[in-house]
C-alpha positions as CSV (number, residue, x, y, z in Angstrom):
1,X,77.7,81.1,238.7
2,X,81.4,80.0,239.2
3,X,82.8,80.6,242.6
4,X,85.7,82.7,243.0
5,X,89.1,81.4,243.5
6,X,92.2,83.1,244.2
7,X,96.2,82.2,244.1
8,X,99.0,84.2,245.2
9,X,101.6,85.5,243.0
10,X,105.2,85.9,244.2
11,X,107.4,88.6,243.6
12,X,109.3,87.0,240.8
13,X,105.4,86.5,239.3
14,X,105.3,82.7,240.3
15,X,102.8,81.2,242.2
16,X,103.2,80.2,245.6
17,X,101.3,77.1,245.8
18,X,101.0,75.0,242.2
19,X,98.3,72.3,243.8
20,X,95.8,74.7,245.7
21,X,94.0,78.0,244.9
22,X,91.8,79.7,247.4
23,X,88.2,80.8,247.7
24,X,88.8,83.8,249.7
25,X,91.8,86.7,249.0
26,X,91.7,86.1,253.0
27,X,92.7,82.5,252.7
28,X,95.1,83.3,249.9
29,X,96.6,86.0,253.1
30,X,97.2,83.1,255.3
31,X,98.9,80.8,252.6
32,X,100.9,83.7,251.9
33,X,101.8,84.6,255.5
34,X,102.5,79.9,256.0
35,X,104.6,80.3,253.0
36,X,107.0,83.2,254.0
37,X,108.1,81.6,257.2
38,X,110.1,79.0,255.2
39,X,112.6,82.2,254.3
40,X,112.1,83.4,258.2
41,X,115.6,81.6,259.0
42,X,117.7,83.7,256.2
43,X,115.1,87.0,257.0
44,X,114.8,87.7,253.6
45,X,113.2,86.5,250.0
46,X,115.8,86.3,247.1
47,X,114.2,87.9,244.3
48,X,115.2,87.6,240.6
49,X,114.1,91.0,239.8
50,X,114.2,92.5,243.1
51,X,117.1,90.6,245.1
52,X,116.9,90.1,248.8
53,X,113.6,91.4,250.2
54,X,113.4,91.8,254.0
55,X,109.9,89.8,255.1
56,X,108.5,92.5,256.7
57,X,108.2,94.1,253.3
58,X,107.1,90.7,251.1
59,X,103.4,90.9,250.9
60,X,104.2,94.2,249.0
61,X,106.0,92.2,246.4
62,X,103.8,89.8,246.2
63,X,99.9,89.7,244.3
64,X,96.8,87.8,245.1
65,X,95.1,87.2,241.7
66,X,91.4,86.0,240.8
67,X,91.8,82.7,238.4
């Protein structure tokens, strides 16, 4: 049986991380949480669909997915 993997999906539906998926949904968490520091210096996410998200409200935008 094929182990799990998971990736995370950002709000625009994009993955966060094109090289690496994840075997946990808690290690796809902590990518998630690594990759939204690199917008902590503007405080928010600019979103396509959604424009500027503040961080504390990201992860809602965002979806961990089973590939």
């Amino acid at each position: 049986m094929a182990r799990k993997k998971y990736n995370v999906l950002s709000p625009d539906g994009f993955t966060i991380s094109f090289n690496e998926t994840y075997p946990s949904r808690k290690k796809a968490f902590e990518s998630f949480e690594t990759w939204k520091k690199r917008y902590e210096e503007q405080g928010y996410y600019s979103s396509r669909d959604y424009g500027r998200i503040p961080l504390v409200d990201l992860a809602d935008y965002c979806q961990i997915i089973e590939v």
